[in-house]
Structure formats: structure tokens, C-alpha cells
py3Dmol code that shows the C-alpha trace and the ligand (Angstrom):
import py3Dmol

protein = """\
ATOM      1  CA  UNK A   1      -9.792  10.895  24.342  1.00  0.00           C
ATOM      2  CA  UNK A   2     -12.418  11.041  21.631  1.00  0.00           C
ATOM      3  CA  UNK A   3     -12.320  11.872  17.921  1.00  0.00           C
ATOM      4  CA  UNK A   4     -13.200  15.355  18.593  1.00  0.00           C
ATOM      5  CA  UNK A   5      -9.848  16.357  19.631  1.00  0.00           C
ATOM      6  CA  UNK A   6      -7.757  14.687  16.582  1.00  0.00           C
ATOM      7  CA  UNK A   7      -6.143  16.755  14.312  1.00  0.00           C
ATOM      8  CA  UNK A   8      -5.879  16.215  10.646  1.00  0.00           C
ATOM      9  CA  UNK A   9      -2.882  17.987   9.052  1.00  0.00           C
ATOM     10  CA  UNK A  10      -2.456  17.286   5.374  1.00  0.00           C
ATOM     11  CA  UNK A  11       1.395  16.775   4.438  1.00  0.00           C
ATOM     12  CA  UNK A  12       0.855  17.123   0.724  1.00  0.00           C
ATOM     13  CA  UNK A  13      -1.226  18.085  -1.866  1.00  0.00           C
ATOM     14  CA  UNK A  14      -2.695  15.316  -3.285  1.00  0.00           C
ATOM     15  CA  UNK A  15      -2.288  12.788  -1.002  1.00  0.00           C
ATOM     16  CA  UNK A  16      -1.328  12.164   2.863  1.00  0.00           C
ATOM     17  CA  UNK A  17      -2.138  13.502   6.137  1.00  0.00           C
ATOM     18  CA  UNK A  18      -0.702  12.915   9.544  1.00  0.00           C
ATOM     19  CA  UNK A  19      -3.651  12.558  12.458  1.00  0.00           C
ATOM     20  CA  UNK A  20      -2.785  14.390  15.970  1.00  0.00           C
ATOM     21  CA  UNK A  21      -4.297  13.931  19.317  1.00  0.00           C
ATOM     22  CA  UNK A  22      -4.979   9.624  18.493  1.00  0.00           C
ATOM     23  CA  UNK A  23      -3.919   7.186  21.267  1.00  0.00           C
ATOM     24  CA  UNK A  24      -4.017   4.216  19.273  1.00  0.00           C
ATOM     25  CA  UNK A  25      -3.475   1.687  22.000  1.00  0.00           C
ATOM     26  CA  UNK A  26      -6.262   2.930  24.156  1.00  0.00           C
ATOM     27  CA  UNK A  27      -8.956   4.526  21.913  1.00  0.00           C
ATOM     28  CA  UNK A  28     -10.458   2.648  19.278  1.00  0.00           C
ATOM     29  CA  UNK A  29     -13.697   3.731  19.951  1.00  0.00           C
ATOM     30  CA  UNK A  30     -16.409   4.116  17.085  1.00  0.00           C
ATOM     31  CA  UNK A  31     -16.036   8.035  16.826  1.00  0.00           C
ATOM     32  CA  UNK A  32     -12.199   7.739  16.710  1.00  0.00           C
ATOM     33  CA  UNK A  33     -12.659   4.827  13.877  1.00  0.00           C
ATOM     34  CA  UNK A  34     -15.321   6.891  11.919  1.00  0.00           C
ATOM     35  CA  UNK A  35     -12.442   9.902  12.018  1.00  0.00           C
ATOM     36  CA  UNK A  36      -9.732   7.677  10.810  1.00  0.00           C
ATOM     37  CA  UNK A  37     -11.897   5.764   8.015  1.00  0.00           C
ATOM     38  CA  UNK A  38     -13.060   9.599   6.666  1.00  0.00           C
ATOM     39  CA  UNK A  39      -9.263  10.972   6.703  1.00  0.00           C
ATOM     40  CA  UNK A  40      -7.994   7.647   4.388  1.00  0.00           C
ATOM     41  CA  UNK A  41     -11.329   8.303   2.090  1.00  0.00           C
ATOM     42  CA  UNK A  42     -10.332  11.611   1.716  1.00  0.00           C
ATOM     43  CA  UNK A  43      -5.799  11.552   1.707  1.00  0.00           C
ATOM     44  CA  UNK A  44      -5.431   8.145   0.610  1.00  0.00           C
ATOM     45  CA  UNK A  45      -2.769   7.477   3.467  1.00  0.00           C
ATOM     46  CA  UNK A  46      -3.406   8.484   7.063  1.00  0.00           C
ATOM     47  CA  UNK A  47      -0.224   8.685   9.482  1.00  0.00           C
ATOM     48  CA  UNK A  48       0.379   8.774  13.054  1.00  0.00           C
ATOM     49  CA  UNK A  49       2.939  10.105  15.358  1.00  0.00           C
ATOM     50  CA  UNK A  50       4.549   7.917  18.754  1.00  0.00           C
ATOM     51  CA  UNK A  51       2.234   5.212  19.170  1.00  0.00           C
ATOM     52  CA  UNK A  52       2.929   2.542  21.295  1.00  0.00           C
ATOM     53  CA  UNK A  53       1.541  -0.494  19.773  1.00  0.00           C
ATOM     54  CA  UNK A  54       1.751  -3.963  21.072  1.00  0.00           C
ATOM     55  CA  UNK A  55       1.393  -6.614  18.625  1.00  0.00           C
ATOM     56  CA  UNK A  56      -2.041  -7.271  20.177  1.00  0.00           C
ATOM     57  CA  UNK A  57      -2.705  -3.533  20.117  1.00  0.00           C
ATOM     58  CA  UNK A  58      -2.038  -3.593  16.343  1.00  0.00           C
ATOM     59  CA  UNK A  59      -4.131  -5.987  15.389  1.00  0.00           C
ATOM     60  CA  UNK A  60      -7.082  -4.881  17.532  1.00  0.00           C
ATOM     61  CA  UNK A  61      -6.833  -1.789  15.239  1.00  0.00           C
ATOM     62  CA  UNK A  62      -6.554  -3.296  12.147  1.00  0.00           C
ATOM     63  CA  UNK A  63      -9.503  -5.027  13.060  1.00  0.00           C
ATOM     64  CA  UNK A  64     -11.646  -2.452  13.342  1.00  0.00           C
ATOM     65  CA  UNK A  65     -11.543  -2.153   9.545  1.00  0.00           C
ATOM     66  CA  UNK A  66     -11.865  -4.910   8.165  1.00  0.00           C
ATOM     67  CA  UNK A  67     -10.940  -9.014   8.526  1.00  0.00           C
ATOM     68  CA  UNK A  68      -7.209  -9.417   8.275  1.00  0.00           C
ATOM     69  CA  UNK A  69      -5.040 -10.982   5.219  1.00  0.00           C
ATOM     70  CA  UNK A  70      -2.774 -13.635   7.003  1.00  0.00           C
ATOM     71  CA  UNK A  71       0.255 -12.823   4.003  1.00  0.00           C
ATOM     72  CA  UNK A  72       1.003 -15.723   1.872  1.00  0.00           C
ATOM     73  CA  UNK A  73       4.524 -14.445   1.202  1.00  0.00           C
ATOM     74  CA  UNK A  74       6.451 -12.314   3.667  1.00  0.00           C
ATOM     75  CA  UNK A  75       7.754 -14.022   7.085  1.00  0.00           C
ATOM     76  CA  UNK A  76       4.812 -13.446   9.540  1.00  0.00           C
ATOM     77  CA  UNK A  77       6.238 -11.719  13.534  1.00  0.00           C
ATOM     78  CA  UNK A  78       6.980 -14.915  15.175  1.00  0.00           C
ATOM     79  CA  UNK A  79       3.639 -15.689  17.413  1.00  0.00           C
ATOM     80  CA  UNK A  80       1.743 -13.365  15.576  1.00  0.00           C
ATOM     81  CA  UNK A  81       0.715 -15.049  11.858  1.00  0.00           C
ATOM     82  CA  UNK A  82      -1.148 -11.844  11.486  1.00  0.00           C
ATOM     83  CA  UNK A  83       1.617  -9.565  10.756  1.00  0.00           C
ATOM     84  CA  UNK A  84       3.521  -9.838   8.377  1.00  0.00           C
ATOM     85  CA  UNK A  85       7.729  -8.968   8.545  1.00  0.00           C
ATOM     86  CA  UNK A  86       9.370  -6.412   6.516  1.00  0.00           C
ATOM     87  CA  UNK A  87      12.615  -6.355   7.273  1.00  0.00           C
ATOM     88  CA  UNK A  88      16.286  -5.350   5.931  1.00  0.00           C
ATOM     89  CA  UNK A  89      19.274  -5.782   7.746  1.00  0.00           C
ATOM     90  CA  UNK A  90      22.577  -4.185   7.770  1.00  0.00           C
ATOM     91  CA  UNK A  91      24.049  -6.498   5.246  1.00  0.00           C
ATOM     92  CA  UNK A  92      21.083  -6.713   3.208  1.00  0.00           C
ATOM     93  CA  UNK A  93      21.364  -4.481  -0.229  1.00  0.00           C
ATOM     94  CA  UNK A  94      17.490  -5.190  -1.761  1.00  0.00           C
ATOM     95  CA  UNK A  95      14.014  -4.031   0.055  1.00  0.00           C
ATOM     96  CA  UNK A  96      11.036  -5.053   0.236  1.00  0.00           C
ATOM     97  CA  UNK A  97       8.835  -3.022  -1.858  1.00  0.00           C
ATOM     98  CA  UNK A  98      11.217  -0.774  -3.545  1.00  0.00           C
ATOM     99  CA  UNK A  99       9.206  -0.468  -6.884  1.00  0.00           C
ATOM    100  CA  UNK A 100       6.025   1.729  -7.255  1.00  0.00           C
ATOM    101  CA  UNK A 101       3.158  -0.816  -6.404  1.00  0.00           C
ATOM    102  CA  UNK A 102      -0.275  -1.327  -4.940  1.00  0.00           C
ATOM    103  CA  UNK A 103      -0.511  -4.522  -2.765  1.00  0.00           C
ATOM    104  CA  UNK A 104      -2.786  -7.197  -3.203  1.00  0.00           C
ATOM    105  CA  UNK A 105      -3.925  -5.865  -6.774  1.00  0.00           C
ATOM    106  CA  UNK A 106      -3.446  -9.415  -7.584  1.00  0.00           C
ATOM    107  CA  UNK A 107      -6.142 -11.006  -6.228  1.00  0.00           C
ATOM    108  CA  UNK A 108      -9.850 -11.579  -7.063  1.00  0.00           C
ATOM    109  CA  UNK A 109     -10.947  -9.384  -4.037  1.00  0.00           C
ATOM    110  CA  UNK A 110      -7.859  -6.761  -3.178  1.00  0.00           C
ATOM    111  CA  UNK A 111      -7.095  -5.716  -0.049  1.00  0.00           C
ATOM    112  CA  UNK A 112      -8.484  -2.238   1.410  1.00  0.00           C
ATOM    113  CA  UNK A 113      -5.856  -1.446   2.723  1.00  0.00           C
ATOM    114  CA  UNK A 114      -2.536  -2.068   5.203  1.00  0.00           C
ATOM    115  CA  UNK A 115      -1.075  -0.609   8.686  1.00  0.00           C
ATOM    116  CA  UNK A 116       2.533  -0.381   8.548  1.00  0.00           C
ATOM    117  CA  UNK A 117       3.938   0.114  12.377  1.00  0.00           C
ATOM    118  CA  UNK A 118       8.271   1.419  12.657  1.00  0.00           C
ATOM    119  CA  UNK A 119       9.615  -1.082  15.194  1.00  0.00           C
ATOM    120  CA  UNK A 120      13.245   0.011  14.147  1.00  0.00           C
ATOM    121  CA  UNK A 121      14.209   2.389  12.053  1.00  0.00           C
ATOM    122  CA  UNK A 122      17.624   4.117  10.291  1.00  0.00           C
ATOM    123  CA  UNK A 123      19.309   6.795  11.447  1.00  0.00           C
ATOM    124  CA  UNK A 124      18.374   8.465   8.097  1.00  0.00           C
ATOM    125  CA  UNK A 125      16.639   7.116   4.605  1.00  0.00           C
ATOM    126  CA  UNK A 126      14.065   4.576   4.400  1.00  0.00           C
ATOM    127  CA  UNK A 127      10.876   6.568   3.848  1.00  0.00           C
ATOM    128  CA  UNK A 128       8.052   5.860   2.046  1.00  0.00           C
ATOM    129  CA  UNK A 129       6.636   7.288  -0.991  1.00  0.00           C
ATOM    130  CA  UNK A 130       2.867   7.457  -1.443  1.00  0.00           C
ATOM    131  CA  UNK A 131       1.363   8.418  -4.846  1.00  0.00           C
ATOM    132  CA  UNK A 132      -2.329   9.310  -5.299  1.00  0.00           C
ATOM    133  CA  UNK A 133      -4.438   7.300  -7.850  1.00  0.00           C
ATOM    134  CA  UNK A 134      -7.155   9.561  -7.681  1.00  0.00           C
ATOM    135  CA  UNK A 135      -5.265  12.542  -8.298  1.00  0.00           C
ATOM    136  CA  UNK A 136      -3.812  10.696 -11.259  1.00  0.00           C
ATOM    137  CA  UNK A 137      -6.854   9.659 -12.812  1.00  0.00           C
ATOM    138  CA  UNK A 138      -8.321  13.431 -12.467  1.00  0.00           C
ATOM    139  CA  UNK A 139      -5.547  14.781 -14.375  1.00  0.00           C
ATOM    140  CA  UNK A 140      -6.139  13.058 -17.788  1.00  0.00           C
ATOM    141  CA  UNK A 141      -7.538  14.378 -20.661  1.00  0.00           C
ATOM    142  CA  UNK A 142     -11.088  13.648 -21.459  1.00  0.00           C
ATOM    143  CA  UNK A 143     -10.600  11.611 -24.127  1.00  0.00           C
ATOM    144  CA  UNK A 144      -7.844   9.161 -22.465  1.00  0.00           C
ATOM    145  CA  UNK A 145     -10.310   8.472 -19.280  1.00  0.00           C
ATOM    146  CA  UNK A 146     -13.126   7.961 -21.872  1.00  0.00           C
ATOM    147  CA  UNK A 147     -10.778   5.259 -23.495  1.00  0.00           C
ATOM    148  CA  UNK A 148      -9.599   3.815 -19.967  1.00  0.00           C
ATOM    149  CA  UNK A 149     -13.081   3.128 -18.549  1.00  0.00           C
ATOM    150  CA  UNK A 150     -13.756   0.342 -21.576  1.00  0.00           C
ATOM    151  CA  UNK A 151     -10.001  -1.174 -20.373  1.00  0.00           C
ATOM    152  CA  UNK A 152      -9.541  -4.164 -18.008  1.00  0.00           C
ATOM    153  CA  UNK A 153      -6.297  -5.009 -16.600  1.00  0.00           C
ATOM    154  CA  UNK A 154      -4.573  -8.543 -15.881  1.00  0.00           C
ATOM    155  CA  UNK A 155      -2.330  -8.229 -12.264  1.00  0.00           C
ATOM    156  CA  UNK A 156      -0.488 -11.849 -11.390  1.00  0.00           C
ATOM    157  CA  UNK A 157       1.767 -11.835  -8.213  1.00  0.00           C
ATOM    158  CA  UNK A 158       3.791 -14.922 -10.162  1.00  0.00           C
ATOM    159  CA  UNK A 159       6.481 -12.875 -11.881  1.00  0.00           C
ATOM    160  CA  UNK A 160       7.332 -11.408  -7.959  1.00  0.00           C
ATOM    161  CA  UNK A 161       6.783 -13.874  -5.263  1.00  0.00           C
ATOM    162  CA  UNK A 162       6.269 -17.228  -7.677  1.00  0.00           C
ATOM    163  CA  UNK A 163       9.062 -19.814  -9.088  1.00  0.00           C
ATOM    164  CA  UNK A 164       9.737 -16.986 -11.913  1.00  0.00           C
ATOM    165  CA  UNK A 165      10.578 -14.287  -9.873  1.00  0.00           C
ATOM    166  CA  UNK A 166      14.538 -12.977  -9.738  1.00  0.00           C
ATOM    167  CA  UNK A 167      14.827 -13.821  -6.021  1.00  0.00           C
ATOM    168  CA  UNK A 168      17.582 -12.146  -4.790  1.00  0.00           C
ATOM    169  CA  UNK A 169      19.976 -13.469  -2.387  1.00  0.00           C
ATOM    170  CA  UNK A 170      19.888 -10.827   0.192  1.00  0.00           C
ATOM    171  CA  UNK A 171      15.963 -11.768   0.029  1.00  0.00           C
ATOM    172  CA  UNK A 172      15.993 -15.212   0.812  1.00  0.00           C
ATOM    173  CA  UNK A 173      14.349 -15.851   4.372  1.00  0.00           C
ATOM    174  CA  UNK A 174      12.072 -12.977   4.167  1.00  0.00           C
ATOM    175  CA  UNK A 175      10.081 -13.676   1.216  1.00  0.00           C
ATOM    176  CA  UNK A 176       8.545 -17.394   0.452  1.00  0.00           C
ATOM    177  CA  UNK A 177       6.098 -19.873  -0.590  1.00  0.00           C
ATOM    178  CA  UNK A 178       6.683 -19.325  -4.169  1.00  0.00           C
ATOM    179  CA  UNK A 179       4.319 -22.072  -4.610  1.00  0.00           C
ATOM    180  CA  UNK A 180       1.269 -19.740  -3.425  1.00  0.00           C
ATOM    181  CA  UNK A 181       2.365 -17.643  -6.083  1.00  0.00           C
ATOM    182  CA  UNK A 182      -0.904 -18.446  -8.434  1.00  0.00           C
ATOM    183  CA  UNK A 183      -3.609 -15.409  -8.567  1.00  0.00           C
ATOM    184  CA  UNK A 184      -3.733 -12.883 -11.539  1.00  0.00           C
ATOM    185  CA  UNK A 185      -7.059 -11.657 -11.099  1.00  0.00           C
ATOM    186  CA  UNK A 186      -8.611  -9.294 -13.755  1.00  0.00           C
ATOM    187  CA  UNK A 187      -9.806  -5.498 -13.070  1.00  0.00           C
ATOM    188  CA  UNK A 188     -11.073  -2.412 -14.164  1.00  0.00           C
ATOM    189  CA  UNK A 189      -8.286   0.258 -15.295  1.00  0.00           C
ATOM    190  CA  UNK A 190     -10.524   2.476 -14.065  1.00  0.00           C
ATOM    191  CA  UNK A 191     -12.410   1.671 -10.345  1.00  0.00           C
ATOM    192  CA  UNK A 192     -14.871   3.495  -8.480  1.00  0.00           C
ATOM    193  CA  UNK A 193     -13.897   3.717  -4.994  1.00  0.00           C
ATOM    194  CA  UNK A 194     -16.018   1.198  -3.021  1.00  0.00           C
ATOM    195  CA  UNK A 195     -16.296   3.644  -0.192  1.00  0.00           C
ATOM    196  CA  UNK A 196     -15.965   7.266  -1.808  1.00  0.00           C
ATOM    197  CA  UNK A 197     -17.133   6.758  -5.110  1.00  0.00           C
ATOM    198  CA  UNK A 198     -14.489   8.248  -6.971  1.00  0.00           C
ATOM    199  CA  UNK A 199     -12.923   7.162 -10.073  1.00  0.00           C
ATOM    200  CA  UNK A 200      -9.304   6.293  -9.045  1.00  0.00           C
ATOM    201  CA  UNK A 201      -6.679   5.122 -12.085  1.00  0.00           C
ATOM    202  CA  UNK A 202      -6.548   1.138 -11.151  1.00  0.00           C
ATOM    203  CA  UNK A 203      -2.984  -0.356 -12.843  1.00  0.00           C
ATOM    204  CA  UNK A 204       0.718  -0.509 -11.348  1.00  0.00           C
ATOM    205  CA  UNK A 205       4.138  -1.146 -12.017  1.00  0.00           C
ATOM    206  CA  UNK A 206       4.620  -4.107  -9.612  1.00  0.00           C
ATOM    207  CA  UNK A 207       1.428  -6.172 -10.626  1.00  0.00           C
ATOM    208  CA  UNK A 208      -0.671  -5.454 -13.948  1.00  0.00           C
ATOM    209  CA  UNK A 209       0.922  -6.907 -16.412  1.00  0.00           C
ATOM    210  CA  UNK A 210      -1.387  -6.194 -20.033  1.00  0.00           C
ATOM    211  CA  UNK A 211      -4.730  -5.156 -20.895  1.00  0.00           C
ATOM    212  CA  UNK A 212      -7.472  -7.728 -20.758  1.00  0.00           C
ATOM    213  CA  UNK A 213      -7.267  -9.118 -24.726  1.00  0.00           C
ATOM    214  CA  UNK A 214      -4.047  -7.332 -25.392  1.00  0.00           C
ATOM    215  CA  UNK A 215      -0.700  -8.779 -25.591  1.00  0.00           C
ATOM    216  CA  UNK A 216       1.483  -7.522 -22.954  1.00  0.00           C
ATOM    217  CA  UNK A 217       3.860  -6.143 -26.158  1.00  0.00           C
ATOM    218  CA  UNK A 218       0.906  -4.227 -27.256  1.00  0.00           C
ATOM    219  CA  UNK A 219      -0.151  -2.952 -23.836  1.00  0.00           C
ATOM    220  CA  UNK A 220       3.453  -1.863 -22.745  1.00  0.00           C
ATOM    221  CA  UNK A 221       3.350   1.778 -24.312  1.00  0.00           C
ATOM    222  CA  UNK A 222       0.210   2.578 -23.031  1.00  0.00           C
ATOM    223  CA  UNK A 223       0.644   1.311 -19.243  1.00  0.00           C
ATOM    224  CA  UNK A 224       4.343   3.367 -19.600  1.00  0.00           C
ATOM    225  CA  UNK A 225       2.705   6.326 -20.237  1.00  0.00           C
ATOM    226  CA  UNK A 226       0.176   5.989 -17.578  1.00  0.00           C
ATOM    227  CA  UNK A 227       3.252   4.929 -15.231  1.00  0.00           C
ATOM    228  CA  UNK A 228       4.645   7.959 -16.223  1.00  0.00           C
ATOM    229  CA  UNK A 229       1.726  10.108 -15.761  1.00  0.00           C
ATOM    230  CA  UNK A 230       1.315   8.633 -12.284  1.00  0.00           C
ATOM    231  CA  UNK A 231       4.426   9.282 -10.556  1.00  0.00           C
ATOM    232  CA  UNK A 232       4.091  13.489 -10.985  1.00  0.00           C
ATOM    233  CA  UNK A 233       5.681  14.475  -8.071  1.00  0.00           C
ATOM    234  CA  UNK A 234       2.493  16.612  -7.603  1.00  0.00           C
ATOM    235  CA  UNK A 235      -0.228  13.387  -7.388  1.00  0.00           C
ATOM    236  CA  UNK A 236       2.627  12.262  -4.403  1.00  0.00           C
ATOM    237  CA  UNK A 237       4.019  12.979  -0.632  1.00  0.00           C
ATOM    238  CA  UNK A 238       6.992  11.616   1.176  1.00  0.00           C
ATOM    239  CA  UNK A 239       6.787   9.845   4.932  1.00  0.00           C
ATOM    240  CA  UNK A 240       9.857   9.852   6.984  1.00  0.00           C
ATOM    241  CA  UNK A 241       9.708   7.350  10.311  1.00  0.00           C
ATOM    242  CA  UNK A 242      10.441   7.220  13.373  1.00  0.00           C
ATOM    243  CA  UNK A 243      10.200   4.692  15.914  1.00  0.00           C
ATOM    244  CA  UNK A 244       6.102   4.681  16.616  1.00  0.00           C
ATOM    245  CA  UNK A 245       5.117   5.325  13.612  1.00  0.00           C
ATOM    246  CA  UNK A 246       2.196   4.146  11.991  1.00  0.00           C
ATOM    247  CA  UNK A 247       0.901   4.570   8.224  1.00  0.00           C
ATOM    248  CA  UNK A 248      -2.374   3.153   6.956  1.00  0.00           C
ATOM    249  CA  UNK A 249      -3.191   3.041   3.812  1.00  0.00           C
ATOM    250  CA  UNK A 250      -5.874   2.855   1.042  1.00  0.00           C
ATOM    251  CA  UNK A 251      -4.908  -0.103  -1.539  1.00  0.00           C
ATOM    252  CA  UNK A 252      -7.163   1.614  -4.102  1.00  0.00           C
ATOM    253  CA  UNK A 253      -6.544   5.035  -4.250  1.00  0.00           C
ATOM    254  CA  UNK A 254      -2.637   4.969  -3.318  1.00  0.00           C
ATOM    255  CA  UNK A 255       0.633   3.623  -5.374  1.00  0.00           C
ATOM    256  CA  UNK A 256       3.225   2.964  -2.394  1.00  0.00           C
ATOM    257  CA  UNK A 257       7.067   2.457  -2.795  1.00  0.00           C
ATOM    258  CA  UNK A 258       9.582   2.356  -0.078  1.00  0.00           C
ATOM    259  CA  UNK A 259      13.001   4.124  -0.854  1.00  0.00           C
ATOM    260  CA  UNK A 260      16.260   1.859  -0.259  1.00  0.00           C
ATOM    261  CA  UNK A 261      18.579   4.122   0.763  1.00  0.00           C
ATOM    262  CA  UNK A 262      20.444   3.490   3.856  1.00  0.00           C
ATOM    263  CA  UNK A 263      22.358   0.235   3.511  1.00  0.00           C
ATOM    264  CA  UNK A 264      24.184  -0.548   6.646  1.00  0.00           C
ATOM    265  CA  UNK A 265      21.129   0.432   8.578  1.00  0.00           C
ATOM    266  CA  UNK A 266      18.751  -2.135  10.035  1.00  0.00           C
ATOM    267  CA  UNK A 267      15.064  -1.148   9.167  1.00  0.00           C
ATOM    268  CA  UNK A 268      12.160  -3.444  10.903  1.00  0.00           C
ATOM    269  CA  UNK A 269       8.207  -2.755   9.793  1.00  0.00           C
ATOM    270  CA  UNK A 270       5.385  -4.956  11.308  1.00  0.00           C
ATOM    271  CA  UNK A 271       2.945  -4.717   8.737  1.00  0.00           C
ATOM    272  CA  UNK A 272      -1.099  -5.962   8.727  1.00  0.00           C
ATOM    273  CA  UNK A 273      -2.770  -6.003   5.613  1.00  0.00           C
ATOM    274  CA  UNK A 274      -6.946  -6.102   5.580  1.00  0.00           C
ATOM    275  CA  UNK A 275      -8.984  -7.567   3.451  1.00  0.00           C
ATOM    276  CA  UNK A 276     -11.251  -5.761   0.724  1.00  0.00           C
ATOM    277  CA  UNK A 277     -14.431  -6.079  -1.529  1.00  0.00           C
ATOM    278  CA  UNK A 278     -14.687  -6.658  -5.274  1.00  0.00           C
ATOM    279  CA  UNK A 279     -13.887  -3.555  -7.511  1.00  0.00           C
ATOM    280  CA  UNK A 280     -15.978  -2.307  -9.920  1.00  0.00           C
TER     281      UNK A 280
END
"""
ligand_1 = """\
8
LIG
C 5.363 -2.337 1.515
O 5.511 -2.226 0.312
O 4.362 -2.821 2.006
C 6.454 -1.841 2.435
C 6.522 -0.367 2.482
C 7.647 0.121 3.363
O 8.386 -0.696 3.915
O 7.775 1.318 3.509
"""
view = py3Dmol.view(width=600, height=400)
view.addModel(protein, "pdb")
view.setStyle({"model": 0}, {"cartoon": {"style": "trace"}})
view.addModel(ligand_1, "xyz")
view.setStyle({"model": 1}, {"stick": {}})
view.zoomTo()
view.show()
């Protein structure tokens, strides 16, 4: 199969498509991966449709992008330190990643991007929300971006996965090494894409937490209203799983947040996150 057959059928908007005619465990040949790295430059978050991935299979993909980031936090597949766990089991009321966030924001050099593979999922529930940062960015006023490209931004990952965070119970065992828990890493509230060149809106709830010489009081308002701005249903699209599935997404033009509704239900992700460049 070659990239000339796949099909790229947007699911939103803004943001999202779903790629057809892609047999991820047997063609990862350059054309295929030039196709795939074009889609997530242009819908922030490419998906695909019954694949069946080994573990090895996953991470031979993954590679193609990019070196991977062995996770400092989550509970890596057992054997395979490379991908990382999310998990929530029947009796389990909190998620991983239930809050609107953008991973790795909180390091010097972010990630690009991750490939989240559905190993099990619930009967119903449990999709994931994608927002666009691009689309976000594009819809401010003049003025506003003109202020925004003279911010910087402080993200920490201590106040989630360090000694501080509120660690639930129902969390315990999939989340750890709270000692790791010491980046905050400083950039620009405004980025140009390091691969498309656009300007894509670069703060988030989960992670930036004030305005390079601000106080976090005095930055609150304005990251609330940018928040705010953000989550328009229009800059954002909806994924519903199924066993198979695969979503890949771009760390710097995408918001992500994955909807905990279906206690009861077991839900099992194999994620693998790969590793970025500096933003500017
Ligand atoms: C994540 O935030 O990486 C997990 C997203 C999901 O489980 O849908």
C-alpha cells in the first residue's frame, strides 16, 4: 500500500482528521510518513481506524518521527519502558488527563507530539477532546495578539505529578516519581510552529502557571480569558474509540483532554510520546 491511496477526511472544522487506506503495522514507508507528517501540520490531530499494532509495531511508528520520551511519570507497559500506561479501571473514579492540557509544555524542549493506541475500551464514554491552538490564536483581535507576542509563559509539571500535587487515591499506582517532578521551563505565549510556521496560542490549563515577570495573581485574569477563548467549541472536535484506534497528535498546535465519563468501565491506552525542538 502506498500513500497514494490514503484518505484524509477532516472530522471537524478546525481541527482533526481521520486517515483511510493506512496499514500501520506494515507500511511505514517514507511516502506514507511524508502523508501522515503533512495531515498533523495541517489538522493538528491525525486518527486512524482498526490498526493492529504490536507494541513493537507502535514504537517502530513512533519512531519514524522523532526519538521517543521514555515518561518520567505514568507506569510504562510492562517490557516496553517506551510506552507509557494510561489506564482506569472499573473502580477507579479519576482519569488521567481529564483537564484541558498540552503535554510536555513543561519542559525546556516539549514534545512534538504523542500516539495514543485503544487496547480496551468502554462500551460508551471515554473520548477525547482535541482543541486547536492555531485556530485559537487566529481568532483574536489584533490588538490582543500584538500584546501576546511580547508575553512569555512559566509551565512547571510540580503542582501535577510533584510532592504538591492532590494525588488522588484512585491514582496511586499509575502515576509516580513525584521526585522527577522538577522542570518549569519558560516559553513564548505565542510560538511559531517549528514545522508549519504558524503562529499557534502557546499556554494551558494543566501547565502554565503566570506570565514570565508577573505574579501568578496578576496573570490569572488574563490566562482565564484566553482559557476561555480557547475552548470555543468551534477551534475543537470530539474522538470516540474503538478497539484499534490510534490518535497522534501535535503538542503545539493542539489542547487535548480526555472525558471521564463511564465509571464502571475499564479503559486501557498505550501511549508513546516523541520528543521535540526548542520553541520560538
Ligand atoms: C492524555 O492526556 O495523554 C490521555 C488522553 C486520553 O486518554 O484520551
Amino acid at each position: 500500500m502506498t500513500s497514494n491511496t490514503i484518505e484524509v477526511r477532516p472530522i471537524a472544522g478546525a481541527v482533526g482528521a481521520e486517515l483511510h487506506n493506512v496499514d500501520l503495522a506494515h507500511d511505514l514507508s517514507d511516502a506514507t510518513i511524508a502523508a501522515i507528517r503533512a495531515s498533523l501540520g495541517q489538522w493538528g490531530v491525525v486518527f486512524f481506524r482498526d490498526q493492529a499494532l504490536s507494541e513493537a509495531n507502535h514504537i517502530a511508528l513512533a519512531e519514524r518521527f522523532g526519538k521517543i520520551n521514555i515518561n518520567r511519570f505514568f507506569r510504562a507497559v510492562d517490557g516496553w519502558p517506551q510506552i507509557a500506561e494510561v489506564r482506569k479501571e472499573p473502580e477507579q473514579k479519576t482519569n488521567i488527563g481529564g483537564g484541558w492540557h498540552t503535554d510536555h509544555s513543561y519542559d525546556q524542549i516539549p514534545a512534538l507530539g504523542s500516539l495514543l493506541y485503544a487496547r480496551e475500551v468502554p462500551d460508551y464514554g471515554g473520548d477525547t477532546v482535541f482543541a486547536s491552538m492555531y485556530a485559537a490564536y487566529d481568532a483574536l483581535s489584533d490588538g490582543l495578539k500584538r500584546t501576546l507576542e511580547t508575553l512569555r509563559a512559566v509551565h512547571s509539571s510540580r503542582h501535577v505529578f510533584g510532592k504538591a500535587a492532590q494525588r488522588t487515591e484512585s491514582q496511586d499506582g499509575r502515576l509516580g516519581n513525584p521526585d522527577a517532578a522538577t522542570q518549569d521551563a519558560v516559553h513564548p505565549v505565542v510560538i511559531h510552529h517549528p514545522e508549519t510556521g504558524r503562529r499557534a496560542l502557546y499556554v494551558n490549563p494543566g501547565f502554565t502557571t503566570h506570565f514570565e515577570g508577573w505574579t501568578a495573581d496578576e496573570s490569572r485574569g488574563l490566562l482565564e480569558t484566553l482559557y476561555r477563548h480557547a475552548m470555543r467549541p468551534e477551534f475543537s472536535c470530539r474522538f470516540n474509540w474503538r478497539p484499534g484506534s490510534l490518535a497522534f497528535w501535535d503538542n503545539r498546535s493542539t489542547w487535548h483532554l480526555a472525558i471521564n465519563d463511564y465509571h464502571g468501565q475499564r479503559r486501557l491506552m498505550h501511549r508513546i510520546t516523541v520528543e521535540g525542538v526548542a520553541l520560538h
